[in-house]
Structures are given as C-alpha cells and as structure tokens.
One Martini backbone bead per residue (centre of mass of N, CA, C, O) as a GRO file, in nm:
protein
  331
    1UNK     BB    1  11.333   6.716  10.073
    2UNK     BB    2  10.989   6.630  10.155
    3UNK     BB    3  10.700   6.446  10.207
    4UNK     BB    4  10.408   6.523  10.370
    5UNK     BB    5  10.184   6.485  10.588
    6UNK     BB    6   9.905   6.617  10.724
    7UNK     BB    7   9.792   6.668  11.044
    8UNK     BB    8   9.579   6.774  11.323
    9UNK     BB    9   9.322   6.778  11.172
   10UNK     BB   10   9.013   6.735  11.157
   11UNK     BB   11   8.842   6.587  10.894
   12UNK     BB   12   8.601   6.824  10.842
   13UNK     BB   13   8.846   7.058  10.804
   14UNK     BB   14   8.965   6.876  10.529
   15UNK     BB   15   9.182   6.714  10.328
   16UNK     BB   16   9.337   6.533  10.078
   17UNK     BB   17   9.692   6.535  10.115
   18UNK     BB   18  10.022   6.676   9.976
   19UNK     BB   19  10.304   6.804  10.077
   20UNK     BB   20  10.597   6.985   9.960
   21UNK     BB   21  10.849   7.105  10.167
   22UNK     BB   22  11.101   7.202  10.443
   23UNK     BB   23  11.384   7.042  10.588
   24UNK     BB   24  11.499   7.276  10.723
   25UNK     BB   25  11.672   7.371  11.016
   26UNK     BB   26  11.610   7.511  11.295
   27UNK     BB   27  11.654   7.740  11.491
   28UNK     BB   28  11.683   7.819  11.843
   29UNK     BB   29  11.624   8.084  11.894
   30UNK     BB   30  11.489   8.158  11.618
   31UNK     BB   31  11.296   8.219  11.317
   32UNK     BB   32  11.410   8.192  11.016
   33UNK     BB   33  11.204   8.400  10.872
   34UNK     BB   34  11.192   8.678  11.020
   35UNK     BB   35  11.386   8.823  10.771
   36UNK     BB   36  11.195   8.833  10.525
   37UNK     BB   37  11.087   9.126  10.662
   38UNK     BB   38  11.377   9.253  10.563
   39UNK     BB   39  11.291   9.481  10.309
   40UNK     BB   40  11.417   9.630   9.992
   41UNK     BB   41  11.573   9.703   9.686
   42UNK     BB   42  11.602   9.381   9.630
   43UNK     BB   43  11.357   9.295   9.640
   44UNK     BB   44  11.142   9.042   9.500
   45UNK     BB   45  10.837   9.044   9.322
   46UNK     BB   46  10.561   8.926   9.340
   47UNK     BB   47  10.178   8.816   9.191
   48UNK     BB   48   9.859   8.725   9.296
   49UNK     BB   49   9.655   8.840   9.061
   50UNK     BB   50   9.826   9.037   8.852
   51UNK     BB   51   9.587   9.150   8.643
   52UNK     BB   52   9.394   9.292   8.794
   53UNK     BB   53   9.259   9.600   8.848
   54UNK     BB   54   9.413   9.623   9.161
   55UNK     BB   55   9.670   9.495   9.118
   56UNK     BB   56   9.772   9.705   8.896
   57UNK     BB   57   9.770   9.932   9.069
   58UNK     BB   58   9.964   9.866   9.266
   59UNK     BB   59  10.185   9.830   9.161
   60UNK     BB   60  10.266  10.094   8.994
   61UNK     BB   61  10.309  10.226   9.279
   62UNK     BB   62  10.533  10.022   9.383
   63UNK     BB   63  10.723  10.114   9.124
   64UNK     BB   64  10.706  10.413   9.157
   65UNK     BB   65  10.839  10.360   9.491
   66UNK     BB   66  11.055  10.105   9.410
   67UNK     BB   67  11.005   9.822   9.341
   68UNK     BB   68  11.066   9.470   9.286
   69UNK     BB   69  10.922   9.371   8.997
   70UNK     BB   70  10.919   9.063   8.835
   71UNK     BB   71  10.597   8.962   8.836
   72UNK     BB   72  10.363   8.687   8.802
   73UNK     BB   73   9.989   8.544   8.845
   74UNK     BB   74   9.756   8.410   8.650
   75UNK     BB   75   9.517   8.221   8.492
   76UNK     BB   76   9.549   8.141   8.166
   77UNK     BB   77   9.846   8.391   8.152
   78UNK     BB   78  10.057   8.213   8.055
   79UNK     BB   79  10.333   8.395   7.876
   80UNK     BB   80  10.258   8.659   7.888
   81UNK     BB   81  10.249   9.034   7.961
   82UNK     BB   82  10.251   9.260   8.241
   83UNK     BB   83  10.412   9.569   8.255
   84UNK     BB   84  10.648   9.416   8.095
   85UNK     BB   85  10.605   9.148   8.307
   86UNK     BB   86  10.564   8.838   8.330
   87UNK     BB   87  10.369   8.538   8.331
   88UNK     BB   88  10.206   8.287   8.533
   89UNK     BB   89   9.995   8.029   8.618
   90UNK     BB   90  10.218   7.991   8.840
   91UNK     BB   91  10.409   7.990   9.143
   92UNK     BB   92  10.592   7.778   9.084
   93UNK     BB   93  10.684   7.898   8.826
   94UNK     BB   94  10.781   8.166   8.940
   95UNK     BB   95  10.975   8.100   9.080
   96UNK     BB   96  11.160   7.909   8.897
   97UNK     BB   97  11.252   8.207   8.709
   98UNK     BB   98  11.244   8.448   8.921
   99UNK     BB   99  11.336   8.447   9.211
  100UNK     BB  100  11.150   8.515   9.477
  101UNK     BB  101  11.111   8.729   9.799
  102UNK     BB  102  10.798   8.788   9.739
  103UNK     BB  103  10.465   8.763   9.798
  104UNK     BB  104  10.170   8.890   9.697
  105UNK     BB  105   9.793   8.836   9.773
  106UNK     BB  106   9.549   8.902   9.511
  107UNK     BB  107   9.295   8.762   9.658
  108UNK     BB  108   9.032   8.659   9.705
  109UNK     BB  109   8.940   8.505  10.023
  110UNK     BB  110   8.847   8.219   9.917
  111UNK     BB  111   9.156   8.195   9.747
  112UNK     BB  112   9.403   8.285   9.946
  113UNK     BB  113   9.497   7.993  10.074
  114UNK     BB  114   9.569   7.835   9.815
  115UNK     BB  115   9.783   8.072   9.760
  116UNK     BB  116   9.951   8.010  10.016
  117UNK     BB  117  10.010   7.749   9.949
  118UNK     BB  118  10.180   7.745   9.741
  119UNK     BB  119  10.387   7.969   9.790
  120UNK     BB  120  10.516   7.727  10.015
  121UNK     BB  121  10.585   7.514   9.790
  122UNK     BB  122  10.790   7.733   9.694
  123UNK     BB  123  10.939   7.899   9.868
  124UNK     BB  124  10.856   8.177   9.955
  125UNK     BB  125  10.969   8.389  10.189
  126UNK     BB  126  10.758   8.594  10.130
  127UNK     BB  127  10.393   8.652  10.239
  128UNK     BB  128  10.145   8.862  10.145
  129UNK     BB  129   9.805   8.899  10.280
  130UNK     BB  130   9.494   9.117  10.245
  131UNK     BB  131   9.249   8.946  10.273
  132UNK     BB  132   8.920   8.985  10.399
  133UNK     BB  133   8.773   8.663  10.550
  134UNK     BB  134   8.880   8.450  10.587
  135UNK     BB  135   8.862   8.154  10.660
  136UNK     BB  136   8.923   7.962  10.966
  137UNK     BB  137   8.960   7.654  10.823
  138UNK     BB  138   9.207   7.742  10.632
  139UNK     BB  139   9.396   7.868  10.845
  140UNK     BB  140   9.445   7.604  10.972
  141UNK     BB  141   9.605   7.484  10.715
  142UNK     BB  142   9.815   7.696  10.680
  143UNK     BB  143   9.963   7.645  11.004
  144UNK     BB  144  10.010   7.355  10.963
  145UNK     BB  145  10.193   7.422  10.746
  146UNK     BB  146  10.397   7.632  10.850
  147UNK     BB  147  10.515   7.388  11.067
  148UNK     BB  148  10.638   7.209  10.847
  149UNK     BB  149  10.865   7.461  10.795
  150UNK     BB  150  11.164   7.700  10.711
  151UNK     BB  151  11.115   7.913  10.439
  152UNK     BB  152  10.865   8.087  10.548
  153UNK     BB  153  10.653   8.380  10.573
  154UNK     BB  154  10.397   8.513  10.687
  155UNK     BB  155  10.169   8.815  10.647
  156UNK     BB  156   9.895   8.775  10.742
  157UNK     BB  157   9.577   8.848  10.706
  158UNK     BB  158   9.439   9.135  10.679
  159UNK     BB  159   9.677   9.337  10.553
  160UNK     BB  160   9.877   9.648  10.464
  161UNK     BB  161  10.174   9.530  10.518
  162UNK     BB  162  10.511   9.637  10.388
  163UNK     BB  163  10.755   9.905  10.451
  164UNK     BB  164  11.034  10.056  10.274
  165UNK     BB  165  11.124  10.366  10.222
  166UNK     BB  166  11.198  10.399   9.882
  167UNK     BB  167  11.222  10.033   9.814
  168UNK     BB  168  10.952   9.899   9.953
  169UNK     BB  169  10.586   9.775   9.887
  170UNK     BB  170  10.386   9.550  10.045
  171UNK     BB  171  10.099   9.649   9.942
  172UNK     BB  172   9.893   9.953  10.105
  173UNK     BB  173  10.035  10.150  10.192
  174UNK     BB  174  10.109  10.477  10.194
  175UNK     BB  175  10.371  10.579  10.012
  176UNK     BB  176  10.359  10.885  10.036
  177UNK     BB  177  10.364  10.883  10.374
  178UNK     BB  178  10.638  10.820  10.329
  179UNK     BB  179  10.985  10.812  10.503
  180UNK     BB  180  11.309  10.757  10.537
  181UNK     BB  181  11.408  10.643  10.894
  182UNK     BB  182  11.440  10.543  11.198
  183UNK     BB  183  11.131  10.422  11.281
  184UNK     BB  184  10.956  10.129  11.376
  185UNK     BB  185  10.658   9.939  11.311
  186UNK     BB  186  10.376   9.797  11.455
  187UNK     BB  187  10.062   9.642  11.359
  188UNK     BB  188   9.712   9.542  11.381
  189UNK     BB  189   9.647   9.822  11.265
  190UNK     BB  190   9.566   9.967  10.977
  191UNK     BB  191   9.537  10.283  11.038
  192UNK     BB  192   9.727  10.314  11.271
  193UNK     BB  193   9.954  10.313  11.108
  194UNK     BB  194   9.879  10.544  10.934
  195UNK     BB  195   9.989  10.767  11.209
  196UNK     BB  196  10.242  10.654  11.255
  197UNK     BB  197  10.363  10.764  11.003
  198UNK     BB  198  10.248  11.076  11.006
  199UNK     BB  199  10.410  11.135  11.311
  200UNK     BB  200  10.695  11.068  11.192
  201UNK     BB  201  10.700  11.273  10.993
  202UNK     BB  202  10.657  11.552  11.117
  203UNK     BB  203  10.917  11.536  11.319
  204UNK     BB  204  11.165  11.401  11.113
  205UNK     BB  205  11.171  11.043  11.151
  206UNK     BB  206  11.041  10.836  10.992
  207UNK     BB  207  11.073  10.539  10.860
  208UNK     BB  208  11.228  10.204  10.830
  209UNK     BB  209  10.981   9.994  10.919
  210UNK     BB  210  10.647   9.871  10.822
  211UNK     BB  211  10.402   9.684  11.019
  212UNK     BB  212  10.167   9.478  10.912
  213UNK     BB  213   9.959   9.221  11.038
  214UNK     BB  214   9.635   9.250  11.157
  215UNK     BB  215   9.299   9.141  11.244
  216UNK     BB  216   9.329   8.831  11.293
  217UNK     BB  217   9.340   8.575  11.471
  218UNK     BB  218   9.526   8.423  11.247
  219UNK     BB  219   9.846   8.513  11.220
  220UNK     BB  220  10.142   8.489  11.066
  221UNK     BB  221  10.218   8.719  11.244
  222UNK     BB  222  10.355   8.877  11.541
  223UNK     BB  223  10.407   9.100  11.764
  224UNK     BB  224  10.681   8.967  11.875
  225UNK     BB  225  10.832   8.894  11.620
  226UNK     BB  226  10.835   9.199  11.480
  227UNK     BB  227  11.032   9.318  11.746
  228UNK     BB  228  11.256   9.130  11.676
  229UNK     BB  229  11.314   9.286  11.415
  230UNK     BB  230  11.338   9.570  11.522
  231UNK     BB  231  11.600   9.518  11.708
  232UNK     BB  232  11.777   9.386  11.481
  233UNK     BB  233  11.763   9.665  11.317
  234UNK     BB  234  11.985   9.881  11.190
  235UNK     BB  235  11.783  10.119  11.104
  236UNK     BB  236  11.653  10.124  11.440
  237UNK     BB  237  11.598  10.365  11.704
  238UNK     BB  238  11.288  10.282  11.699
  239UNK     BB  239  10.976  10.196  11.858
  240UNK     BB  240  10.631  10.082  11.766
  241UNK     BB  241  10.316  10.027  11.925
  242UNK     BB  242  10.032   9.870  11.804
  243UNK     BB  243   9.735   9.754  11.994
  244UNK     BB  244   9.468   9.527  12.080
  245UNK     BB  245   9.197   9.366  12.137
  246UNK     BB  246   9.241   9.070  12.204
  247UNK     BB  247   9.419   8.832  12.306
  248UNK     BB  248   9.767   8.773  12.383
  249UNK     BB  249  10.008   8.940  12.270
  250UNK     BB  250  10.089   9.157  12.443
  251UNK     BB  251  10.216   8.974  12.661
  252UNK     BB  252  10.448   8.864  12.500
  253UNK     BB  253  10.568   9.113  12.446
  254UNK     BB  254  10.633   9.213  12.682
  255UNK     BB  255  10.803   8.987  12.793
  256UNK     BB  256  11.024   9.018  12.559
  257UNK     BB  257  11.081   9.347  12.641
  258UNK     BB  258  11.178   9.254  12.920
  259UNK     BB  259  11.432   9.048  12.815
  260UNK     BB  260  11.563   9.300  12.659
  261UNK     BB  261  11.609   9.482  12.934
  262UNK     BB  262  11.778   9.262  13.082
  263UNK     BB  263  11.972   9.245  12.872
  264UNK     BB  264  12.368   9.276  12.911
  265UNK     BB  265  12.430   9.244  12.622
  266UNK     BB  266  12.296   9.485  12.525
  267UNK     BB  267  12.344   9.851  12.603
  268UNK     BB  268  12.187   9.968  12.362
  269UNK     BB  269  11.846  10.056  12.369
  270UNK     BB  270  11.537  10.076  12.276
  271UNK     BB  271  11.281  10.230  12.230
  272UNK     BB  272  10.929  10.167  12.340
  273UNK     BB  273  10.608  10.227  12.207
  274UNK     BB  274  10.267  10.230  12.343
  275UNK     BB  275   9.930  10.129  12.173
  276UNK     BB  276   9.602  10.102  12.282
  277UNK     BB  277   9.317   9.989  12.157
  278UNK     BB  278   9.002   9.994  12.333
  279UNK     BB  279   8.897  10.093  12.623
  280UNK     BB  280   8.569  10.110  12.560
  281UNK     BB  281   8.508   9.890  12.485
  282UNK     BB  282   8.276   9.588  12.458
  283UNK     BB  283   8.189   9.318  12.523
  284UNK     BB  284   8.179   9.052  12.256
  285UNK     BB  285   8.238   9.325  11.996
  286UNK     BB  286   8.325   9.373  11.702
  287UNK     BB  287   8.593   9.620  11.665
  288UNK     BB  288   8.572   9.609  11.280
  289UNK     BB  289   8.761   9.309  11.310
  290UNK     BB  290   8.832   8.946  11.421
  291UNK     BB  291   9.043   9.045  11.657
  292UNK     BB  292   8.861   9.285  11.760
  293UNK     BB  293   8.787   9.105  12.082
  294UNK     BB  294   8.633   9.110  12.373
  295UNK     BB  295   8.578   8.866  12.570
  296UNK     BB  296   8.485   8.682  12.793
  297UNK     BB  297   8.737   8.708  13.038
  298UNK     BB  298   8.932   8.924  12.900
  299UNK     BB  299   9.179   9.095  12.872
  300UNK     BB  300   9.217   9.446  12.846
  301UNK     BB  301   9.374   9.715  12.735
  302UNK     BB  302   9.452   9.805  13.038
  303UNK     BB  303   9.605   9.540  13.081
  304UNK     BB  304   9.817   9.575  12.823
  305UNK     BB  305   9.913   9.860  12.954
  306UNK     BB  306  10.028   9.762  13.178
  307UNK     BB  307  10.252   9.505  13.058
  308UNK     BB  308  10.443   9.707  12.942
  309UNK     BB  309  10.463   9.914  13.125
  310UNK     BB  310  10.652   9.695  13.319
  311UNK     BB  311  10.818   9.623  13.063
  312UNK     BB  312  10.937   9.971  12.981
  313UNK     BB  313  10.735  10.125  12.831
  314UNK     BB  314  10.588  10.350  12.659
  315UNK     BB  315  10.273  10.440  12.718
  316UNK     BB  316   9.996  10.552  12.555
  317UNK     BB  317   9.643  10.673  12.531
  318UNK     BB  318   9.714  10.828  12.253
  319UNK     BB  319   9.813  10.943  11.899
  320UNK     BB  320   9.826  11.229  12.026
  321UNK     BB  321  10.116  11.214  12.118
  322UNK     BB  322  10.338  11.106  11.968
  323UNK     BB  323  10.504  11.343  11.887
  324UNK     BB  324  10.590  11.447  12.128
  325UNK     BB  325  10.751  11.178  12.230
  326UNK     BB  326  10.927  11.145  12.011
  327UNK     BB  327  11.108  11.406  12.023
  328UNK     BB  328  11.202  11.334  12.349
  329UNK     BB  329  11.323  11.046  12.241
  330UNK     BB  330  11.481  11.151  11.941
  331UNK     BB  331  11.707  11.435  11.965
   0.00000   0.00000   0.00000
C-alpha cells in the first residue's frame, strides 16, 4: 500500500486529493479484478445507502433469494443494526468489519461517485453502482483512481447490476424471473437483460450469471471484459451478448471472440449469441440512456452484427428468435 496523487485530469475537472490505494502487481494476462464479477452463495454484500427505504426493500428481496448480506452503510447511523444487520457510519469502516466482497452502491447520482471513491479506498472487490445520470466528470476522477489500482473492479453506474440465480443478486434484475442454469448473460441494456432471462428460462436452459454493464458512456467493465469471465466461467455453457448503438465496444468484443475461437488451446467453444439493438435509430439522438448515442460519422447497429458475425457469432435480427435458437444450440 502507498499513498499516490492522482494526475492526468485538467485542473477545472478536479480537486486537490490524496488516495490511498493497492499497489498489488497486475496480471499480465487479464485484469485482476474481473474475478470478482463471478459471485456465488459465499459473496458477502455490503450497502451504501443501506437504511433508505429503496435500499430496505431491495435488501429484503435479495436476502429473500439468498445473497448474503453482511451489513451495510447510513451516515450518522454508525453504531445501531438495520434489518438486524450492522450499520457503519462509513465503507471504510464496514468493509474493516466485516470484510465484504462487494458493495451495492444504493445512492442518488450526485453522491455516487464519491460512494465508489471510497469503496475503491477500502479495497471492496466488487463495487455495483445503480443510480443513473452520474456527472461525467466525476466519472472521469472514477476511472482515473480505477486505473491505479488493482484491487476493486466497477460494475455500473447506470445498471440493473448482477445475478446468479438462486445464490446471489446485487442490484435490481428481478430475482423472480431468473432460474438457476446453463447460459451467461451480459448485456448494455437494463431491460433488454431480463428478456434474455425470461427467453433462457422458457426453454428450461437458466442462467448461470447474468451481468448488466449498464447505459452510460463510461462504464465500469465493459462488454468484452465480462465475455471473458463468462468464457472462464466453469457454470456457463453458452453465452449471450446484448449490444446496442454507441461507442465501440462491440468491436473490441468482436475482436475478442475472433481470438477465442482462433485459440487452439481451448477444444470445446461456447456458443456466443448476439443481438444488436437500435437498428434504426436516428443518428445524433440519445436513445433510453446516455451511451445508447449513435454519434455522426459512427458506425451503427448494422455495422456491429456484420463484426461479431464475421468474428463467429450468431447473431439474431432480435430477442423474438432468442428462444428458437437457444433450443438447437444448447439440445
């Protein structure tokens, strides 16, 4: 451990700070953090925001559906127990308790950021952050600090976070509709994640672990970091993406899947499903959340399912086939 100043932010974007951070060596492989995304009946959950009655009843529920909720976080409510769990004035203090291995982080937009600075500060491993509209210049001070550790991994902000079915849900996807089982999930789209859920449950395949990344420009993991835990992911035997217009991730993922399937160390491929939303939007107009932007001069929806079909995907025209193919890919 050692304290760093942070750099490399213009000065009107910043504050004068220090952080103290993980100065453990990086993989050279893979990040080491994207571990952390694969969470089960033994991940311990904190809350930020945790006495709120949005955070109260999402708890409720996720406890209803096992996840193992250890305690959480209020301000000026250090000392006392909510939902007969522990409460802590900060994440600092909670995580040096009870030793969490992921932090929901249940608070409005303005203070978001600086609820994942902290949970960064305590090394909490897995950080989900929900709220929508986070400033994009406090994301920029996230990403700064995210990049010189290598302790914590972001997931969000802006997403319905992530589950494994009947073990753990951090975040809002409706544990109802999820089933223990086979297929992997990863999608941009908070809505369109629990179609493939409802889709994967109907033909009687489950979910294995379902991860929402989330609407925003700059999110926390990206589309092709969480392929690679569901390649890793020894429960996943077909994976999902969903992708929508915006930026390039689709591309990077493409890449990605090109170079698993070219790989001749691994004998058994997963199948890899994907599916394009926004096929017809307008250029220039946000559509739904602020990453869903099909800029000027930016290739669209057409342009990222000709890259992954190219790259061996199968890609569907839309979630109305989802079922039908799921059936002959996984009898």
């Amino acid at each position: 451990m050692r304290t760093r100043t942070l750099s490399g932010i213009p000065p009107n974007l910043s504050r004068a700070w220090r952080r103290t951070v993980s100065n453990t060596a990086r993989s050279a492989t893979r990040p080491t953090t994207l571990e952390h995304l694969c969470i089960s009946e033994k991940t311990r959950v904190v809350y930020q925001g945790f006495t709120g009655t949005t955070a109260t009843n999402n708890a409720k529920e996720a406890i209803a559906h096992g996840t193992r909720i250890v305690g959480g976080v209020s301000t000026n409510k250090g000392g006392t127990t909510h939902l007969g769990l522990p409460v802590f004035d900060n994440i600092s203090q909670a995580a040096k308790q009870l030793k969490p291995d992921a932090s929901l982080v249940y608070v409005p937009a303005v203070a978001a950021a600086s609820a994942i600075e902290q949970a960064i500060e305590a090394e909490v491993p897995l950080i989900v952050s929900l709220a929508e509209h986070v400033p994009a210049h406090d994301m920029l001070r996230v990403h700064q600090m995210l990049r010189t550790q290598t302790a914590s991994r972001l997931l969000g902000p802006n997403c319905p976070g992530i589950i494994a079915p009947s073990k753990c849900r951090i975040g809002i996807i409706p544990a109802a509709q999820c089933t223990p089982g086979r297929v992997g999930i990863v999608s941009r789209s908070g809505t369109m994640i629990y179609e493939a859920v409802g889709a994967t449950g109907r033909v009687g395949l489950g979910q294995s672990l379902a991860i929402g990344l989330g609407g925003d420009m700059m999110p926390g993991t990206t589309m092709e970091e969480a392929l690679q835990v569901l390649i890793e992911h020894d429960q996943t035997e077909a994976i999902i993406l969903i992708g929508e217009i915006g930026g390039n991730s689709e591309f990077r993922t493409a890449d990605a899947i090109r170079e698993y399937y070219l790989d001749a160390s691994t004998k058994t491929k997963k199948p890899i499903i994907a599916i394009i939303s926004g096929r017809t939007a307008p250029e220039g107009r946000v559509m739904g959340h602020a990453g869903a932007l099909l800029s000027p001069g930016e290739q669209g929806a057409m342009a990222k399912a000709r890259a992954l079909e190219d790259a061996g995907a199968t890609v569907l025209p839309h979630l109305g086939m989802l079922d039908r193919v799921l059936q002959s890919t996984l009898r």
